[in-house]
N, C-alpha and C positions, 0 to 999 in steps of 0.2 A: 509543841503539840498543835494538831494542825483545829481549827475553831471553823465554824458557820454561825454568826448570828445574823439570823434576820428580823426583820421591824418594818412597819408601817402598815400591818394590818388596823383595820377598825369596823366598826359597824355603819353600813351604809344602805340606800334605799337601791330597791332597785333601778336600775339602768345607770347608778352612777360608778365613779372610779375611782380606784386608788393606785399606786403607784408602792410594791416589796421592794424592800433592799436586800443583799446579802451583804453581810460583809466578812471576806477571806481573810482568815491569818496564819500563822503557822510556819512549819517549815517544809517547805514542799516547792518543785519548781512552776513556777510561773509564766505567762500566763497558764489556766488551764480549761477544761470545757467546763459546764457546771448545769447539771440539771435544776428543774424546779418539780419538787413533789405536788399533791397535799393529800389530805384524809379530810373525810367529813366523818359525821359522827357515826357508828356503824357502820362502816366500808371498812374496805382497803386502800392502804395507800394505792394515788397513781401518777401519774408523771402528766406534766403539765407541758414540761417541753424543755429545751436544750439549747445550749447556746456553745458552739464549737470554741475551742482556742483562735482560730483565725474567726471568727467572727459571726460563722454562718449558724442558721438559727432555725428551729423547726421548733412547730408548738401541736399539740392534739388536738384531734376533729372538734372534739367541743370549744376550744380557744380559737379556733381560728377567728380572725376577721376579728377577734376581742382583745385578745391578749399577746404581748411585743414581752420578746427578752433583751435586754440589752449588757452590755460591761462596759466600765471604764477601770483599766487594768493598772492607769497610776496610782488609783486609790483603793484598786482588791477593790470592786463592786462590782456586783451583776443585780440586775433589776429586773424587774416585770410589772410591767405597765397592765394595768385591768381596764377594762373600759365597758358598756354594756352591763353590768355586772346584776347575776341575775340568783333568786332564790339557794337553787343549787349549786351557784360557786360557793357556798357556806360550807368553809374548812381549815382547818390549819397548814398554813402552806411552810413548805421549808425546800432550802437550797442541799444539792450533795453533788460531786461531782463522780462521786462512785458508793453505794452505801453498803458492798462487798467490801470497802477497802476505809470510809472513812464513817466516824462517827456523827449521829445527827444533832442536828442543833434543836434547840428548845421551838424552833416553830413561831410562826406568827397567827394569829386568829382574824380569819375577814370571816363575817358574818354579813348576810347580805339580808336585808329584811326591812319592810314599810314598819 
C-alpha cells in the first residue's frame, strides 16, 4: 500500500524556515513526480508546487523566490525547503503525487506566528 508521511513542520516566527520531508513507500514504480499541497484553516486545499520525475520543479506565485522542492530518490524523499516564512504560510502541508489516484497522508502543521 502505497504511504506519504510527512514531518518537520513546527511553529516559527516570521521570516524564518523550515525545511518538509515526505517520505514515499509503497508499491508503485519509482522514481515519481510528487506534488506538495496545503490547507490553512477555512480554505481549500492548494498546490504549493511540483517536483517532475526527472527533476524539474515549479512552485506557485505565492512561493516563488521562498520556497525550493527538492528529492533524493535513493531514500523515497522529496522535500520543501520554506524560507521567508510569513503569517499566511499557516497550514498543513502534505505531499501527493496524484490525489485522484493516491490517498493523503496525515499532513504536517507549519504555523507561522511571533
Amino acid at each position: 500500500q502505497v504511504q506519504f508521511v510527512e514531518s518537520g513542520g513546527d511553529l516559527v516566527q516570521p521570516g524564518g524556515s523550515l525545511r518538509l520531508s515526505c517520505a514515499v513507500s509503497g508499491s508503485f514504480q519509482r522514481p515519481i513526480g510528487m506534488f506538495w499541497f496545503r490547507q490553512a484553516p477555512g480554505k481549500e486545499r492548494e498546490r504549493v508546487g511540483f517536483i517532475t520525475k526527472g527533476g524539474t520543479r515549479s512552485v506557485a506565485d505565492f512561493a516563488a523566490g521562498r520556497f525550493t522542492i527538492s528529492r533524493v530518490d535513493r531514500n523515497n524523499m522529496v522535500y520543501l525547503e520554506m524560507t521567508d516564512l510569513k503569517p499566511e504560510d499557516t497550514a498543513i502541508y502534505y505531499c501527493n503525487p496524484d490525489p485522484r489516484n493516491y490517498p493523503w497522508g496525515q499532513g504536517t502543521q507549519v504555523t507561522v506566528s511571533s
